[in-house]
DRENKOL-696037 format. One line per field, with one value per residue: residue number from 1; chain; y, x, z of N, C-alpha, C, O in turn. Coordinates in pm, whole numbers, plus 50000, padded with zeros to 5 digits. Layout:
# DRENKOL-696037
vexro = [NUM, ...]
badren = [A, ...]
n_y = [Y, ...]
n_x = [X, ...]
n_z = [Z, ...]
ca_y = [Y, ...]
ca_x = [X, ...]
ca_z = [Z, ...]
c_y = [Y, ...]
c_x = [X, ...]
c_z = [Z, ...]
o_y = [Y, ...]
o_x = [X, ...]
o_z = [Z, ...]
END
This chain:
# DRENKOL-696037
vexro = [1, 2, 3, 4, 5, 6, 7, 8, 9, 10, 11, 12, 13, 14, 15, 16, 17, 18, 19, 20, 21, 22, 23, 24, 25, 26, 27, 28, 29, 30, 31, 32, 33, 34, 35, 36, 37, 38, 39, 40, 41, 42, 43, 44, 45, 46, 47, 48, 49, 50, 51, 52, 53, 54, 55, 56, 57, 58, 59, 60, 61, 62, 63, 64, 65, 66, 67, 68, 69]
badren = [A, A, A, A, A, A, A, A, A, A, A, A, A, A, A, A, A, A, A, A, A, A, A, A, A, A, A, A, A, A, A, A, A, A, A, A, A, A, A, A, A, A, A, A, A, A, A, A, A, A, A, A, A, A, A, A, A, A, A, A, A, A, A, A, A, A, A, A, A]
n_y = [43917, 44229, 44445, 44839, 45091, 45306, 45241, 45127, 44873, 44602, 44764, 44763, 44422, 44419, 44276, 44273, 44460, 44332, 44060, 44218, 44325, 44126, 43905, 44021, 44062, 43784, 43754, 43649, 43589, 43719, 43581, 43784, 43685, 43542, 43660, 43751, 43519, 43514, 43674, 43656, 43414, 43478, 43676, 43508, 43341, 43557, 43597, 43367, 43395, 43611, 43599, 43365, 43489, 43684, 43517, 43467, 43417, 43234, 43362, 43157, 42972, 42708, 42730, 42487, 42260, 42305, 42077, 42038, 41839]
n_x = [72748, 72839, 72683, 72665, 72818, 72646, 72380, 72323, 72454, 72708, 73093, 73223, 73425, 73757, 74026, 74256, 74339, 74223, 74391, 74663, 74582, 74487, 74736, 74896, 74815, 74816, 75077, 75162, 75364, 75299, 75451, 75590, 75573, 75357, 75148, 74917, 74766, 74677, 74569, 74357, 74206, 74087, 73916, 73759, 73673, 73525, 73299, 73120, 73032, 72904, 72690, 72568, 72504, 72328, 72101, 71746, 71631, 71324, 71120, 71033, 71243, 71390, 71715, 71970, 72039, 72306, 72494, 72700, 73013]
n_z = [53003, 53150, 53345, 53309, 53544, 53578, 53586, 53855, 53826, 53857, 53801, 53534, 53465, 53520, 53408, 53412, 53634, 53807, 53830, 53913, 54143, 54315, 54260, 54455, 54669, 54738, 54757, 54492, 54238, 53883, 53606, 53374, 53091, 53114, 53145, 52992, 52915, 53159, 53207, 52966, 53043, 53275, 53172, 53029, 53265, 53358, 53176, 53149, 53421, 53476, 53228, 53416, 53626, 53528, 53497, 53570, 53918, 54042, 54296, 54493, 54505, 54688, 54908, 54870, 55154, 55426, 55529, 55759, 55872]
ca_y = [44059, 44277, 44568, 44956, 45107, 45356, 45206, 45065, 44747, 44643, 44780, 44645, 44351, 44452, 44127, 44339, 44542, 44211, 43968, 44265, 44331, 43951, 43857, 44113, 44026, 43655, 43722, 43565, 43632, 43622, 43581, 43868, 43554, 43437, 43784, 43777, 43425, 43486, 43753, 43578, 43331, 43554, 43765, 43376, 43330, 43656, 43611, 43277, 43420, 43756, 43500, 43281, 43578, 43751, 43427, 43522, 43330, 43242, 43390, 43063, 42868, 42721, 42713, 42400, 42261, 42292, 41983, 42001, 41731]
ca_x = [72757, 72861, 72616, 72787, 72735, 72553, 72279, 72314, 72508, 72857, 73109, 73264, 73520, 73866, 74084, 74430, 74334, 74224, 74521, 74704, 74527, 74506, 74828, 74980, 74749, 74839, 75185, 75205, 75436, 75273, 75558, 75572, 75526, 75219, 75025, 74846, 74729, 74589, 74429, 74209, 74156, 74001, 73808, 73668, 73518, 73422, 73204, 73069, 72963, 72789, 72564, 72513, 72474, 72243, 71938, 71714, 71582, 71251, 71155, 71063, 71359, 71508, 71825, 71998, 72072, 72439, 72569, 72846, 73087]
ca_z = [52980, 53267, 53313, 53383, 53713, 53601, 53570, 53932, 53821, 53868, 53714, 53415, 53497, 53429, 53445, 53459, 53762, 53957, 53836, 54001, 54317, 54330, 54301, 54538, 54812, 54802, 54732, 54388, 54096, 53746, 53521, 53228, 52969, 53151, 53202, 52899, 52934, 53294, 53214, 52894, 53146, 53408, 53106, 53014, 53338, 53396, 53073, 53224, 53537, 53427, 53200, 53530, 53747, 53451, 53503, 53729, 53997, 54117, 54460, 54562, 54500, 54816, 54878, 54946, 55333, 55439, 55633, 55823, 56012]
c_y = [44130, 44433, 44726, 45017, 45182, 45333, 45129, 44892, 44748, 44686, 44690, 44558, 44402, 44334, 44139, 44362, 44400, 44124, 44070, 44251, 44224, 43884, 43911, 44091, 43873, 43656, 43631, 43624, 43600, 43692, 43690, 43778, 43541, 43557, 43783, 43644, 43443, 43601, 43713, 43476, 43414, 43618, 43635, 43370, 43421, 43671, 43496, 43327, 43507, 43660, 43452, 43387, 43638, 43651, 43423, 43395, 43331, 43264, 43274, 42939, 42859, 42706, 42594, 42390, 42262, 42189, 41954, 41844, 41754]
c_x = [72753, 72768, 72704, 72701, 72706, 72414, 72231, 72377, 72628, 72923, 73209, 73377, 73643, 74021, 74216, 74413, 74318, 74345, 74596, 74734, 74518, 74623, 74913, 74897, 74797, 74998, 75245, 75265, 75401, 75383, 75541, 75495, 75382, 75117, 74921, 74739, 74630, 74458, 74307, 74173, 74023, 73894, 73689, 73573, 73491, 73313, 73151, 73016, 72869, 72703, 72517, 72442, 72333, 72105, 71880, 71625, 71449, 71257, 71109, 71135, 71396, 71608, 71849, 72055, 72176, 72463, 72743, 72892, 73082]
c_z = [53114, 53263, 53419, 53496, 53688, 53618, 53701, 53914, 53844, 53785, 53622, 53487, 53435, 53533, 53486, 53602, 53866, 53969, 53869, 54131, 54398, 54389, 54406, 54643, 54873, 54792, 54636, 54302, 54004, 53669, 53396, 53125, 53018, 53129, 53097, 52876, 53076, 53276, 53100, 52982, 53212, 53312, 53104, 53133, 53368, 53336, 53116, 53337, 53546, 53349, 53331, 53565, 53683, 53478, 53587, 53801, 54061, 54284, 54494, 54543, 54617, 54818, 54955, 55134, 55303, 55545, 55662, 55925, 56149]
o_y = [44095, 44519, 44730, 45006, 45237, 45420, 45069, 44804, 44856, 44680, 44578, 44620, 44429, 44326, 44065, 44289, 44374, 44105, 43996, 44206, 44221, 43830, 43840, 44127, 43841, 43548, 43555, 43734, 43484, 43813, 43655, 43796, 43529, 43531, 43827, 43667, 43386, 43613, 43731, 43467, 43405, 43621, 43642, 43384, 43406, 43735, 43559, 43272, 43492, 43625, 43503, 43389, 43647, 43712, 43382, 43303, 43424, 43222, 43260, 42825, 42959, 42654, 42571, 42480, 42233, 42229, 41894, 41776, 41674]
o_x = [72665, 72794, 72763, 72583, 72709, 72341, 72124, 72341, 72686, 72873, 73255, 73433, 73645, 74073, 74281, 74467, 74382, 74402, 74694, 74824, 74535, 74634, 75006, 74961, 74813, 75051, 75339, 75218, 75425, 75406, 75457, 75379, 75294, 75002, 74815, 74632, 74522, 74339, 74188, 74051, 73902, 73780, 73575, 73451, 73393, 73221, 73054, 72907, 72765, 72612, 72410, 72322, 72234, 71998, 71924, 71569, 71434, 71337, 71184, 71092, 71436, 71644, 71796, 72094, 72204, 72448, 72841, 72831, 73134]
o_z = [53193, 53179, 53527, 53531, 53799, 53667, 53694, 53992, 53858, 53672, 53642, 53577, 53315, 53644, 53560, 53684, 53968, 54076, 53865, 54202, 54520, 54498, 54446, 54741, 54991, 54820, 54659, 54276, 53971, 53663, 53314, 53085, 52932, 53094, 53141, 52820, 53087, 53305, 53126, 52974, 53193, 53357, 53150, 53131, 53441, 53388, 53158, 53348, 53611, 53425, 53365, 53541, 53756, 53479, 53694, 53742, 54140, 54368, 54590, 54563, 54677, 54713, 55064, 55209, 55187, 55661, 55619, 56007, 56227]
END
């Protein structure tokens, strides 16, 4: 669940406006046929991630090390 910015949260996900802004930044073509498909896609994980994002985290969780090559 995506909370509205009034309330100081983001605001709502809107899956058109990004598969837009998206594709015109990387220079991609979504096909007429496809548009409707990418965008339940993108709503899907946007509803997957607002749960994730929604569980809150103890303050002392560490965060994992990063090892590089």
């Amino acid at each position: 669940m995506t909370q509205d910015a009034s309330d100081g949260g983001a605001a709502p996900f809107d899956a058109t406006a990004y598969l837009d802004a998206a594709s015109r930044l990387i220079g991609l073509e979504i096909p007429e046929a496809d548009r409707a498909a990418v965008v339940a896609a993108l709503e899907g994980i946007a509803a997957v991630a607002a749960d994730l994002m929604a569980t809150p985290l103890d303050d002392d969780i560490e965060l994992a090390p990063v090892f590089t090559a």
